[in-house]
C-alpha positions in Angstrom: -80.2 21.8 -28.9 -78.7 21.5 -32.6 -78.5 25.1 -32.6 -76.0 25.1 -29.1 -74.0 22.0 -30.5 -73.5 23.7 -34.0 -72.4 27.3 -32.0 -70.3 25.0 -29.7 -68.2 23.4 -32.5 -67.9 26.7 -34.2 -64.8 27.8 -32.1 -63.5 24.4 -32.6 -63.7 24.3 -36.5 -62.5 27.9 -36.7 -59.3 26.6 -34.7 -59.0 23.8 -37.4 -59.1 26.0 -39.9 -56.7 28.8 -38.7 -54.1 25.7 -38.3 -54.8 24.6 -41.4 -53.8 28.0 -42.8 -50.8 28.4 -40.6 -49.8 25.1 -42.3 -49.9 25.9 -45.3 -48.8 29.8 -45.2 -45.5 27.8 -43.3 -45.0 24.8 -46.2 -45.3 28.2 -48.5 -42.3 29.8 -47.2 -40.3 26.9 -47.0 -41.0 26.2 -50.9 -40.1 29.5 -51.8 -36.3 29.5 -51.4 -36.3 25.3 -51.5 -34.1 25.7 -54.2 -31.7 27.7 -53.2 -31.5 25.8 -49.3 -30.9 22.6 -51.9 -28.3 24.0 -53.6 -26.5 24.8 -50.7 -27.1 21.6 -49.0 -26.1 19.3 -52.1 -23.5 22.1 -53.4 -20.8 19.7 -52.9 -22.5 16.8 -54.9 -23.9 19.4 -57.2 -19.9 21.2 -57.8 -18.6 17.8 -58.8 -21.4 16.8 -60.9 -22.0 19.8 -62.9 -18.3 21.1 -62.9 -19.1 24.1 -60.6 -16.3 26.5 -58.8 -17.4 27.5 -55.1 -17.8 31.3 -57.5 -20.8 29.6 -59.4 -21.8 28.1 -56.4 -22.3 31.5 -55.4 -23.7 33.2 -58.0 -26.4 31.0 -58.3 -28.0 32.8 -54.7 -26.9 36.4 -56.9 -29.1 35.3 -59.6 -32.2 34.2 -57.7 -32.4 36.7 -54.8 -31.1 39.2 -57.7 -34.2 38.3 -59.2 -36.8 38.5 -56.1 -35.1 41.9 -55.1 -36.2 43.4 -58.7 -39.6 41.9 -58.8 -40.6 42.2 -54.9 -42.0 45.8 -55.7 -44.5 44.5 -58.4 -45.0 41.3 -56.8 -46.4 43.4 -53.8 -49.0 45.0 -55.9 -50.0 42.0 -57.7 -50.5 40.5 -54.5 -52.7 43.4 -53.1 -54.6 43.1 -56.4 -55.7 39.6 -57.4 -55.6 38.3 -53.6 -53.7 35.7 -51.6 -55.1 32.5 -53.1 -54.4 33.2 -56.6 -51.1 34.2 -55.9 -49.9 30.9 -53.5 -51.2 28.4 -56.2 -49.5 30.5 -58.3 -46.0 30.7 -56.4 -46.1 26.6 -55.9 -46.5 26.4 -59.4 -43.4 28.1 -60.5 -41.7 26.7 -57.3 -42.1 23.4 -59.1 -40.9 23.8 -62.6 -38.1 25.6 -61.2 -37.2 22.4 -59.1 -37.4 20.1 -62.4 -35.7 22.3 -64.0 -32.8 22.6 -61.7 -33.2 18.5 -61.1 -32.6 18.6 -65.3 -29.6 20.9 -65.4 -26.6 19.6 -67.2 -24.5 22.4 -66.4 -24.2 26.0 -65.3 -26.1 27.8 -67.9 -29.5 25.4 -67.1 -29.0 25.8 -63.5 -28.9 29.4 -63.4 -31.5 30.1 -65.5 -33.8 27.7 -63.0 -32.6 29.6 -60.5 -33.8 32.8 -61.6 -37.0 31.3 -62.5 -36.9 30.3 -58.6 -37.1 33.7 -57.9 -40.4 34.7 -58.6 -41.9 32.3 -55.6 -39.4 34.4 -53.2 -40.6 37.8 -54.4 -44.1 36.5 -53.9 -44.3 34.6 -50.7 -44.0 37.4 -47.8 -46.6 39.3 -49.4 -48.8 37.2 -49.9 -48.8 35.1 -46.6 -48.7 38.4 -45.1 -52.0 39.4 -46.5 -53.3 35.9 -46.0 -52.7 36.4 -42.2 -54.4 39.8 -42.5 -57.7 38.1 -44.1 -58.4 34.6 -42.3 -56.6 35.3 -38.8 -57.7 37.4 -35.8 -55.5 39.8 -34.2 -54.2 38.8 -31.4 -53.3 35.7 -33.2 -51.2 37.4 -36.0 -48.3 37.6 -34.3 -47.7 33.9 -33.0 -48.7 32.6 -36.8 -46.2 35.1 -38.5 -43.6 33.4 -36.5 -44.9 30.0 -37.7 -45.0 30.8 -40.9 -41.9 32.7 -41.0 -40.1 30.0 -39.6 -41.6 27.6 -43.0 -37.9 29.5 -44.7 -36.0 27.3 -41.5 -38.0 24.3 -42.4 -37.1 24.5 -45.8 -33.5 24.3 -44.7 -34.0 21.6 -42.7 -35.4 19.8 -45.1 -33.1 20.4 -47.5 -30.1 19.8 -45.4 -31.1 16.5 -43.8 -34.1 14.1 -45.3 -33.7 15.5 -48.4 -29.6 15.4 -48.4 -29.8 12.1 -47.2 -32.3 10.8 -50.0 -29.6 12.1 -52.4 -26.8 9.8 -50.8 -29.5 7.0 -52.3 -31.0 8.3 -55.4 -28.7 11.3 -56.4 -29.0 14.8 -56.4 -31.3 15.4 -59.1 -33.9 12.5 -57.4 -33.8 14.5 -54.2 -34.7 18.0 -56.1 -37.1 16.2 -58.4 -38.6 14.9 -55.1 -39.2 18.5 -53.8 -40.8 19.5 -57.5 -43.3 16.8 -56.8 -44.6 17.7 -53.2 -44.4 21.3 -54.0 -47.3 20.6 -57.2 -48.8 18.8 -54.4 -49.2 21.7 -51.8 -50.7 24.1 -54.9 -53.8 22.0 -55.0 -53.7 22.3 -51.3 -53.7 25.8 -51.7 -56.2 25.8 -54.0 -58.9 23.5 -52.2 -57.9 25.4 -48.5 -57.4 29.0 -48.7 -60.5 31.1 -49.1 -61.7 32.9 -52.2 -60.2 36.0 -53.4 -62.6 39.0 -53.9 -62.9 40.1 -57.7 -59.0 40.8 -58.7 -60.8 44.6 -60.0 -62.4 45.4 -55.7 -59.4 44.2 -54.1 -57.2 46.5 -56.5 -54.9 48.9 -54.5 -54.8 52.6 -54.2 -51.4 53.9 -56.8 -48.9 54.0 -54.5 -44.7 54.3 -54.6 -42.4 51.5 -55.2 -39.7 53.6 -53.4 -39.5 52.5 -49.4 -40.0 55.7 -47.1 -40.0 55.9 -43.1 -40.2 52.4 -41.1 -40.4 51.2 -44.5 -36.8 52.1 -45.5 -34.8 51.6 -42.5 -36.4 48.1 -42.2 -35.2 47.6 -45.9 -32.0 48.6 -45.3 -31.8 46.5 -41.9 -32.5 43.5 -44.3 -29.9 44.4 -46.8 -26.8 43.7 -44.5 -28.7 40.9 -42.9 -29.6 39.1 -45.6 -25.8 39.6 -47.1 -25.0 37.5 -44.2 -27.3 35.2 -43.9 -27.4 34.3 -47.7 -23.2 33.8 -47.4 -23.7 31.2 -44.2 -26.8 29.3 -46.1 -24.6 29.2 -49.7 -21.4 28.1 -47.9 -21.2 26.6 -44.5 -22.0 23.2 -46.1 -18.8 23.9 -48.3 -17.2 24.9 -45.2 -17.4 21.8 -43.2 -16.7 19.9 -46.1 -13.4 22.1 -47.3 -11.9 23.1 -44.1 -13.1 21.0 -41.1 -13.0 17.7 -42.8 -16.7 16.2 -42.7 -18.6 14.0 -45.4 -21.5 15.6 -47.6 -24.3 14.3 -45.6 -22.6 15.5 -42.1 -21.8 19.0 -43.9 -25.3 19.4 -45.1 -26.6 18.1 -41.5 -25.2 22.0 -40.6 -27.8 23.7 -42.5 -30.6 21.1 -41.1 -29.4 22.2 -37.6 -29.4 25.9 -38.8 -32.7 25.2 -40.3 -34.3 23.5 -36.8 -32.4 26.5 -34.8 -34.4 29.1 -37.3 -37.5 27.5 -36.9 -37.7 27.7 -33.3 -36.1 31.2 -32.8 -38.2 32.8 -35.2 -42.0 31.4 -33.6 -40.0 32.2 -29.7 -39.0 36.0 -30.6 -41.8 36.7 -33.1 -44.6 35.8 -29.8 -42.6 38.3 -27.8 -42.2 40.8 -30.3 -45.1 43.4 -29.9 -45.3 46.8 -29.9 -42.9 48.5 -28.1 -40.6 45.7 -28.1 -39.9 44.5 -31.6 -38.2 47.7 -32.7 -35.0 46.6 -30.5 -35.4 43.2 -30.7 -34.1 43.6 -34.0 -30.2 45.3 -32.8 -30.6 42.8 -30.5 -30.6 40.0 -32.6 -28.1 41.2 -35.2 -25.6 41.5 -32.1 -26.3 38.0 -31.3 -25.7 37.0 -34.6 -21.9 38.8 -34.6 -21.2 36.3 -31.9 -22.7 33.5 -33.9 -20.3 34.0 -36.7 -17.7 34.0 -34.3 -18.5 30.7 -33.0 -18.6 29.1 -37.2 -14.8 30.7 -38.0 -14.0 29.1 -34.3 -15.0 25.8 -35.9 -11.6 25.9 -37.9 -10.0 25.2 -34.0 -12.4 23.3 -32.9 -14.9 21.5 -34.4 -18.1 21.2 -32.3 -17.8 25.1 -32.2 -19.4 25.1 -35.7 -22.2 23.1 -34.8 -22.8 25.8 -32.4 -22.5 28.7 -34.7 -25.0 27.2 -36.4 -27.4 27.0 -34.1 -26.7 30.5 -33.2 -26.8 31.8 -36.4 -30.6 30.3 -36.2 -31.4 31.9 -33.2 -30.2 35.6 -33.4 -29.5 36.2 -37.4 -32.5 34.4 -38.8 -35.0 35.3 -36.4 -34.6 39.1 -37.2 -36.6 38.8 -40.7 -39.5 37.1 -38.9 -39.4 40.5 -36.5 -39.0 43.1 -39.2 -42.4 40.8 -40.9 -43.7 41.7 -37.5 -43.3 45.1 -37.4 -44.5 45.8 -41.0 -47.7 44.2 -40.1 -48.6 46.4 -36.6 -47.4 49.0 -38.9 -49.0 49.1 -42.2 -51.6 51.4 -43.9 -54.9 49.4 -44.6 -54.3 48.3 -48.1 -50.3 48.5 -48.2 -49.4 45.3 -46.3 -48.6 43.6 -49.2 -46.4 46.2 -50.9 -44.7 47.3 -47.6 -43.7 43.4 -47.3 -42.3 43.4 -50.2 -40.4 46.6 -50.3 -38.7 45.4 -47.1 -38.5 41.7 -48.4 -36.8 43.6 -51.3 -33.7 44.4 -49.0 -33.5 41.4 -47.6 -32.9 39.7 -50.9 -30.8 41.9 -53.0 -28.3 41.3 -49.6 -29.4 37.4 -50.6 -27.8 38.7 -54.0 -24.7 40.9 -52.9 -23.4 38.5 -50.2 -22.5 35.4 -51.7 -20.6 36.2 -54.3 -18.2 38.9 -52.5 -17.9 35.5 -49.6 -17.5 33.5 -52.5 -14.4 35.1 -53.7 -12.6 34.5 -50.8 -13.6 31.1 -50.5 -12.4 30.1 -53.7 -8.7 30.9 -52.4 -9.9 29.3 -49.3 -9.9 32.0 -47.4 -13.0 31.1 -44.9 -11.4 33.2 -42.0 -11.6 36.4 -44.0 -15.3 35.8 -45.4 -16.6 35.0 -41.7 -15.0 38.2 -40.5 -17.0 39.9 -43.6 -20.5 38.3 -42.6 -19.8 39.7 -39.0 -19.0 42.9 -40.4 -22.5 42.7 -42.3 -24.6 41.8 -39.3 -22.7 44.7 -37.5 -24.4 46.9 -39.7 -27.4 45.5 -39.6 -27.5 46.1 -36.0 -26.2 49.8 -36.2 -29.4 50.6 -39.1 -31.5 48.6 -36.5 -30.7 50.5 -33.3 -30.1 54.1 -35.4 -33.9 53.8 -36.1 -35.4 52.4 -33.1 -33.9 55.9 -31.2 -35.1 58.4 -34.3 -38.8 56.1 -34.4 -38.5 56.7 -30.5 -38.2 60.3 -30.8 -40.7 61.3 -33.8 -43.6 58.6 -31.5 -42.8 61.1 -28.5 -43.3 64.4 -30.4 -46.3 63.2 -31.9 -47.5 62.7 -28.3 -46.3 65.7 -27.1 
């Protein structure tokens, strides 16, 4: 009879476990760009404080996605050689100091240096949860908890752009970021005491293998280039936005990104359940068109308000959700052993647009100039969609001469 309880409670603990995982590969994500969702949210507490422009403001997102883009490559290997564990406790390490140390800045120099810091968590974190789904999660259950853990990069926003934003109206900026630094140290030890083992860093080294993107690889790169340009420009400035143009307070402005942030979560778990084989490669165009109306609905918000606050739940639906899919995609995809370098290589894209966009929006904010730099991040998720939807027909194609 012990024997039949103990084999009845084994599906049950397994269950507990897998959630506990999902948890924790979610809180990952979100800790991984933190710092630049706060920045964003408490950019215009932080512009006064530290004497930034709305340039600065941008080249903060240059410098740390400028960063992740250049070490996404190795950080891919690293990940497929010393393991999953090592690397998380690792990435809520870094994500940490580079919170107090952003929390500590007295001016530009400080702050950007944190930032870049800040970038080794993001060249990390899609890698490695990726190849922690791989190793404690069955297949038919990948899918579902990439979206949930994908979505941990919305939940960051959120949390930056409303309990956190709000704790800053009472203790200051640099209490709110120096509250994140302290739960992210927290989540490392959970890392540490809930993720399984690593195998020996030397058995789970990697075949050698290119650091240049070829096939699915590339075009999925190059997909995330233009979207994250756009993305990166929305999450840096529509704070700024409502606070410049449509007349709100700090804490209303930065409830846009927390709305953004809820909108991403919720997108990204609903497409990424739907998104299987066969059906993910046009979600993607799909998505990116959405998103060209999304932007639309943000520069409408200069005639009428409440059209912003739908933009940005648009912008959560359509333009965030089509990372979570491209993760999707490299996963059904990818050679045994490459998961983690194949995330990264396309992560890669995705944040050297996280670099490029900001700054070129920022330059046309700073003459106020919102109008032109919306019609810019449409232009970018156009051509997102046209990469996405140029691919899908070629993959299409070569799949059918292969059968043939």
């Amino acid at each position: 009879m012990a024997e039949r309880k103990t084999a009845a409670t084994a599906p049950g603990a397994r269950d507990r476990e897998s959630r506990t995982v999902t948890a924790l590969l979610t809180c990952a994500m979100a800790f991984s760009m933190m710092q630049l969702f706060l920045i964003g949210a408490l950019g215009p507490r932080m512009v006064g404080a530290l004497d930034l422009s709305p340039a600065v403001l941008g080249l903060t997102a240059t410098v740390g996605f400028g960063t992740a883009a250049v070490l996404s490559p190795s950080g891919g290997r690293m990940v497929d050689r010393i393991g999953p564990r090592r690397t998380l406790v690792f990435l809520f390490l870094v994500s940490a100091l580079a919170l107090a140390l952003i929390g500590a800045a007295p001016g530009a120099g400080l702050l950007l240096g944190a930032v870049a810091l800040g970038g080794i968590p993001q060249a990390l974190a899609n890698p490695a949860t990726n190849k922690a789904i791989l190793a404690t999660v069955r297949p038919d259950r990948r899918g579902a908890v990439t979206g949930l853990k994908q979505s941990g990069v919305q939940l960051g926003a959120f949390a930056a752009g409303l309990p956190l934003a709000a704790l800053a109206g009472g203790v200051g900026w640099r209490g709110a970021v120096w509250t994140a630094a302290g739960v992210a140290l927290l989540a490392g030890v959970w890392a540490f005491r809930a993720l399984p083992a690593d195998p020996p860093a030397a058995s789970a080294a990697p075949a050698p293998a290119s650091y240049v993107p070829r096939g699915m690889v590339a075009w999925l790169a190059g997909f995330s280039l233009f979207l994250g340009a756009g993305i990166a420009s929305v999450n840096t400035y529509l704070a700024l936005y409502g606070v410049d143009r449509l007349g709100m307070g700090p804490t209303l402005a930065g409830g846009l990104v927390a709305v953004l942030g809820v909108a991403g979560v919720l997108g990204r778990i609903g497409w990424s359940k739907v998104a299987g084989p066969g059906r993910a490669e046009w979600l993607l165009g799909l998505l990116a068109c959405g998103a060209v109306g999304a932007v639309a609905l943000l520069a409408g918000g200069a005639l009428a308000v409440p059209l912003v606050w739908a933009g940005a739940v648009a912008i959560g639906v359509f333009a965030v959700s089509g990372n979570a899919v491209s993760m999707v995609l490299v996963m059904q995809r990818a050679v045994p052993g490459r998961a983690g370098t194949d995330s990264a290589l396309v992560a890669a894209g995705f944040f050297a647009g996280f670099a490029v966009g900001p700054p070129l929006f920022g330059l046309l904010a700073g003459d106020g100039r919102y109008g032109a730099g919306w019609s810019l991040v449409a232009a970018e998720f156009a051509v997102a969609g046209a990469v996405a939807f140029l691919w899908c027909v070629r993959d299409r194609r070569a799949r059918a001469g292969r059968a043939a």
